[in-house]
N, C-alpha and C positions, 0 to 999 in steps of 0.2 A: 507537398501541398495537400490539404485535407480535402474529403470529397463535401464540393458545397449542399450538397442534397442532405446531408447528415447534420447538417451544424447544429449545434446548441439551440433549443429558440431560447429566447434572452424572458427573462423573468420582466415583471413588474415594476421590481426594484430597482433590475438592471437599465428598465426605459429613465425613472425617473433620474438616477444619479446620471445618466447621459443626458437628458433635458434640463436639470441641474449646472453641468459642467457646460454646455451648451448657452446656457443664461450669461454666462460672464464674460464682459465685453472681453473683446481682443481675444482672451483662451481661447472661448469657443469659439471661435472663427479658423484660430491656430484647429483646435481640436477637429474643424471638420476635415481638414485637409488630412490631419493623422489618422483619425478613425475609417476616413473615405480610401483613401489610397494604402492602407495598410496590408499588408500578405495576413496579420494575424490578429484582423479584429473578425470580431462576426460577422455573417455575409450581411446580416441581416441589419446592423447598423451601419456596415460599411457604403451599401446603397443606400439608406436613409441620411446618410453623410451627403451622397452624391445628387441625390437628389435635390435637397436643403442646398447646396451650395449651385446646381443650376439655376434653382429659385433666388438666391441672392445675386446670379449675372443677369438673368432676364430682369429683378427688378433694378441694379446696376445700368442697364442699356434706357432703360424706360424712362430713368432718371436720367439719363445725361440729354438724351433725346427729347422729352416736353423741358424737360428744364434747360435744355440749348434753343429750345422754340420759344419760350418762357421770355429770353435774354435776349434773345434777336427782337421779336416784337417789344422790350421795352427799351431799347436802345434807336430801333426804327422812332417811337414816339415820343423820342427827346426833344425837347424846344434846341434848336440851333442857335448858339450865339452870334449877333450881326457885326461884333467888333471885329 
């Protein structure tokens, strides 16, 4: 394993073709998980991986949570049928 203090820093071109690959539904989703957990990507993308993907669980929970509170209050404010 290489020493992470020495990596590469990634060029310009390197961020976009990542933000690029990043854009496209489903891959990049695939790709955060490769780039993030990989032994042989950059350190340096492999935590901008990990990071972007804790940001898509916290907005994941925030979403199930108002939008589970969202569903309970319009289910509470259903008219009841008297048949």
């Amino acid at each position: 394993m290489e020493n992470r203090s020495s990596a590469p820093v990634m060029s310009l071109g390197d961020w976009i073709i990542t933000m690029i690959v990043l854009a496209i539904p489903i891959v990049g989703f695939i790709m955060l998980f490769v780039w993030g957990f990989s032994s042989s990507a950059n350190p340096n993308k492999a935590n901008f991986c990990k990071a972007a993907l804790i940001f898509y669980l916290i907005g994941l929970v925030l979403f199930f949570l108002f939008g589970g509170m969202a569903m309970i209050t319009a289910m509470n404010s259903m008219p009841t049928s008297g048949m």
